[in-house]
N, C-alpha and C positions, 0 to 999 in steps of 0.2 A: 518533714513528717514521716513516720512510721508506714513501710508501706504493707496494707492489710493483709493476712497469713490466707492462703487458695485454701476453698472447703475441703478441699480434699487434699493437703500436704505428702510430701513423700523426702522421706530423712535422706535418699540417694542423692537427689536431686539438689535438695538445701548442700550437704556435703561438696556438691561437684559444683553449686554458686562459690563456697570458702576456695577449693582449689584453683577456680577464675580469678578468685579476688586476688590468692596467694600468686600466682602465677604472671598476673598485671603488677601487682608491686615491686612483683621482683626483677621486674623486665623492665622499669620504669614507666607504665602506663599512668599519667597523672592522675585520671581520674579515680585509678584504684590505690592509689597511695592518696588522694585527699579524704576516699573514705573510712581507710584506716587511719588516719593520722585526726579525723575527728571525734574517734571512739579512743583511741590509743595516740595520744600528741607525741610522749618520747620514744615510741615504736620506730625502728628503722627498719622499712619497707622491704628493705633491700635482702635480707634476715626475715621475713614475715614467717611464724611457725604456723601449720596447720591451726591449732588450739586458738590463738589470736582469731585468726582469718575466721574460723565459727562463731567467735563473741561478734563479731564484726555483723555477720548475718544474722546472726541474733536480734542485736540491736535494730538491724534492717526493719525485722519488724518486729519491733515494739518489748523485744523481751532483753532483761538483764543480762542474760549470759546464755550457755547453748545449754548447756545441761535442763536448764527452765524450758527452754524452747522446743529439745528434742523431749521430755515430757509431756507438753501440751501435744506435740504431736502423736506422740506414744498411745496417751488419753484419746485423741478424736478418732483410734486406727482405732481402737477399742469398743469406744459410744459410738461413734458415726456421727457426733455433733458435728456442726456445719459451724462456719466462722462466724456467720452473719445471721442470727435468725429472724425470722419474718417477725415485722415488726413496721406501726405508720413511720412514713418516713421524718414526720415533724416534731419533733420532743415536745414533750406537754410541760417543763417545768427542764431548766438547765441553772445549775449552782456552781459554782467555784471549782468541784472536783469532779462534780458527778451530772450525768442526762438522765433523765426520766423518759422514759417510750412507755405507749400503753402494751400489756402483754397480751398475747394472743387469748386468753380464757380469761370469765369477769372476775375481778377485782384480783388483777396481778400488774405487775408493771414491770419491764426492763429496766436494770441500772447499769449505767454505761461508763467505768472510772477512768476520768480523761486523766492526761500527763500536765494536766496547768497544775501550778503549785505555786498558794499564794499564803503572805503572811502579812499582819502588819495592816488588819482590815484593807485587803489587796495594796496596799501600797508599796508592797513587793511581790513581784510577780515573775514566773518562769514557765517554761516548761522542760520537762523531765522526761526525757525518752523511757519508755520505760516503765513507770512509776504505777500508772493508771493498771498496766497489767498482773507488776508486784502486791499491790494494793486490795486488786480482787481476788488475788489467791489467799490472802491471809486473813483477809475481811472474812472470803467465802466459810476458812479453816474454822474461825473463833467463833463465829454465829454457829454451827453446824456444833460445835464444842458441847456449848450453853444449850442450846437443844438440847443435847443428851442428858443434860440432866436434869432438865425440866423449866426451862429460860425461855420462853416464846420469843420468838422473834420474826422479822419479816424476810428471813433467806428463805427460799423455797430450793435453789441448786443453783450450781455455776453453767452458763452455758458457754463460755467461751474466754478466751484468753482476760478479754475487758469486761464479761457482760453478766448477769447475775437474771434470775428470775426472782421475784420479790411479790408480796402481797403489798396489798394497797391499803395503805392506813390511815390515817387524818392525824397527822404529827402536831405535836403542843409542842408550841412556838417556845420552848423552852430547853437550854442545853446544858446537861448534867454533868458535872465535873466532879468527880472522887481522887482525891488527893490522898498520898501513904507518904510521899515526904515531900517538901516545902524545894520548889521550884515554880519559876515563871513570874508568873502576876503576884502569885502569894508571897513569893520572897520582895518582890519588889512592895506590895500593900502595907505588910509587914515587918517588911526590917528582919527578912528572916535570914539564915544563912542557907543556901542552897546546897540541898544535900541531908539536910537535917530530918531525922524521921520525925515523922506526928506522932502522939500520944496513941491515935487512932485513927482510922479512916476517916477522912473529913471530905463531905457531902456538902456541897455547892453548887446553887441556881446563877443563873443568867438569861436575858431575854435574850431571843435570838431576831437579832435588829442588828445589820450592818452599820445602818445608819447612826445608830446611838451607839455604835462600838459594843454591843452585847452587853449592856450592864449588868450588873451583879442586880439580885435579886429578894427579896425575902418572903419565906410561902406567904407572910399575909398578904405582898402583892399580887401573887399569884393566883391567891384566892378573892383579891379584892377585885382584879379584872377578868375574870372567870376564866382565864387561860388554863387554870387545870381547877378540880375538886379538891378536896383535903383530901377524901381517900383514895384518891388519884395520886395527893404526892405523898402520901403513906406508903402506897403503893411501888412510888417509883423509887422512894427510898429505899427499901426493904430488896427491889430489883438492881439496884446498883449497887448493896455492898455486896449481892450476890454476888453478880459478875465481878464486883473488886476479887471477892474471895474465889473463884474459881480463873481469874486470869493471872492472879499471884502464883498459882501452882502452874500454870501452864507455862509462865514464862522461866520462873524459877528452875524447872524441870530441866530447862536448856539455859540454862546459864545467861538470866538478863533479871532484872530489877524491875519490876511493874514500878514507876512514880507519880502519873497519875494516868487519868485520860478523859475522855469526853465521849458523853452518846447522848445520843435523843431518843424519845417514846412516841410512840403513836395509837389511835385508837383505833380498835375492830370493830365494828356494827355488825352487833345480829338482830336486826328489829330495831326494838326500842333500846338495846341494852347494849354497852358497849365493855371492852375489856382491854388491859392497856398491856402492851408489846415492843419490846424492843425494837430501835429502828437504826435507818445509818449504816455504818458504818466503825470497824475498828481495826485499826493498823495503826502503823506507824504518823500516818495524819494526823491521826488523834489520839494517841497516845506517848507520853515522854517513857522511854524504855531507855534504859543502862544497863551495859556489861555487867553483872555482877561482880568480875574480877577487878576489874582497871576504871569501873563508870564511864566507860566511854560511850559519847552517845550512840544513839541507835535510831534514830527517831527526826521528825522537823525539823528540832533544834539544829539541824546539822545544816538547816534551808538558812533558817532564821538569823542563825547568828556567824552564816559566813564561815564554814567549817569544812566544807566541803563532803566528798564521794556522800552525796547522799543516797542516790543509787542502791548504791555498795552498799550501805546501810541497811538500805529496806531491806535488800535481797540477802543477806546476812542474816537478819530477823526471819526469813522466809524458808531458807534453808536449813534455820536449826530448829526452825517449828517442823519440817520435812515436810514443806509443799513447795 
């Protein structure tokens, strides 16, 4: 496991850990050549460059590469953010990617992005050095986006490499999927060819049920078991081709292919009256994203179908959003 970044980081020090490491490999130190040779398998120790030996302590904890790393650090020398903030120590709610912590002021909560990575309603399962902290920089990026230009959502700030502050919502067990072209389940439901654009953005329900496999949905069922209002998924309609149309340009801008993605909604309570807000999560989890040059993926699919540097992937998406 990832060992946790000291609240008070110093880039000298990280540096003069890489020259240890470089300096044991080159000497024959086993244990320093097994921990490059787990980050870097065809790397010969012997030859270790500075540049390697930093990705190495990178990944120590928990980050993709050093450039990511010497940034957060850069960031906390800046804020004073602390690695770990005060927080119960017992999660109120743990999923698949993410912990739930209460947050220090009412009605916020801590979100915590692990490195498990599962597909296949968990029936395949990993973890991802790394991934949980890619994850919350780009989530952090595109909720903070859609704010600006008038997209509620529940990011209140980043606090930390894994950790997010968030408001506290009552999410509808319901998970919205906007397709622009025909991959995944749709090509497989369909008979479609994968790759094929839609006519137009196609807006799709599912109950959010492990157990039933998330089945597809239709608003009268969702109106018949009062999981949302009509003009709750008016609403959420209306909020989803938003964000399709405002993450089209963002991804566009940098050279990747929005194909679809997935988010959830949740509700605010003021009193009696409540109003509905984006929730979740959006990266690479839950979004299918392509190169726009070559389609290469960028995304999951790289988990799912056995493809590998998925990694690489996210932190590729990360970097050319420039977070």
């Amino acid at each position: 496991m990832p060992s946790a970044l000291p609240p008070h980081p110093d880039l000298r020090r990280l540096r003069d850990l890489a020259r240890t490491l470089q300096r044991g490999c080159r000497s024959g130190d086993p244990s320093s050549q097994s921990r490059l040779l787990s980050v870097f398998p065809d790397a010969n120790p012997g030859q270790l460059a500075l540049s390697k030996a930093l990705a190495v302590v990178a990944r120590d904890y928990g980050y993709p590469s050093w450039p990511s790393l010497k940034a957060e650090v850069e960031a906390r020398r800046s804020s004073g953010a602390e690695d770990t903030p005060r927080r119960n120590s017992e999660p109120i709610y743990e999923g698949k990617a993410k912990i739930l912590y209460e947050g220090s002021d009412p009605g916020t909560l801590i979100q915590y992005f692990k490195d498990d990575t599962t597909a296949f309603d968990a029936g395949k399962t990993a973890v991802l050095s790394g991934k949980g902290a890619v994850n919350n920089r780009i989530s952090g990026f595109v909720m903070a986006r859609l704010s600006a230009i008038g997209v509620q959502n529940h990011f209140i700030k980043r606090l930390n490499q894994r950790e997010q502050l968030i408001r506290k919502v009552e999410i509808i067990p319901i998970e919205v999927v906007c397709r622009n072209i025909a991959a995944g389940s749709l090509s497989q439901r369909l008979n479609l060819p994968e790759g094929e654009w839609l006519p137009h953005p196609l807006v799709e329900f599912f109950l959010k049920d492990d157990k039933l496999h998330d089945p597809m949905v239709a608003t009268e069922h969702i109106t018949t078991f009062e999981w949302a209002s009509s003009q709750e998924i008016d609403q959420i309609k209306v909020l989803t081709l938003r964000i399709n149309d405002e993450l089209g340009k963002v991804f566009e801008a940098v050279g990747i292919t929005l194909v679809d993605f997935k988010v959830e909604f949740g509700r605010v309570w003021d009193g009696e009256t409540s109003r509905i807000i984006l929730a979740d999560e959006i990266s690479p989890d839950s979004c299918r994203l392509w190169d726009s040059a070559t389609n290469k993926k960028l995304d999951k699919d790289r988990f799912r179908r056995n493809l590998g540097d998925v990694i690489e992937s996210y932190t590729e998406v990360a970097q050319r959003l420039g977070v």
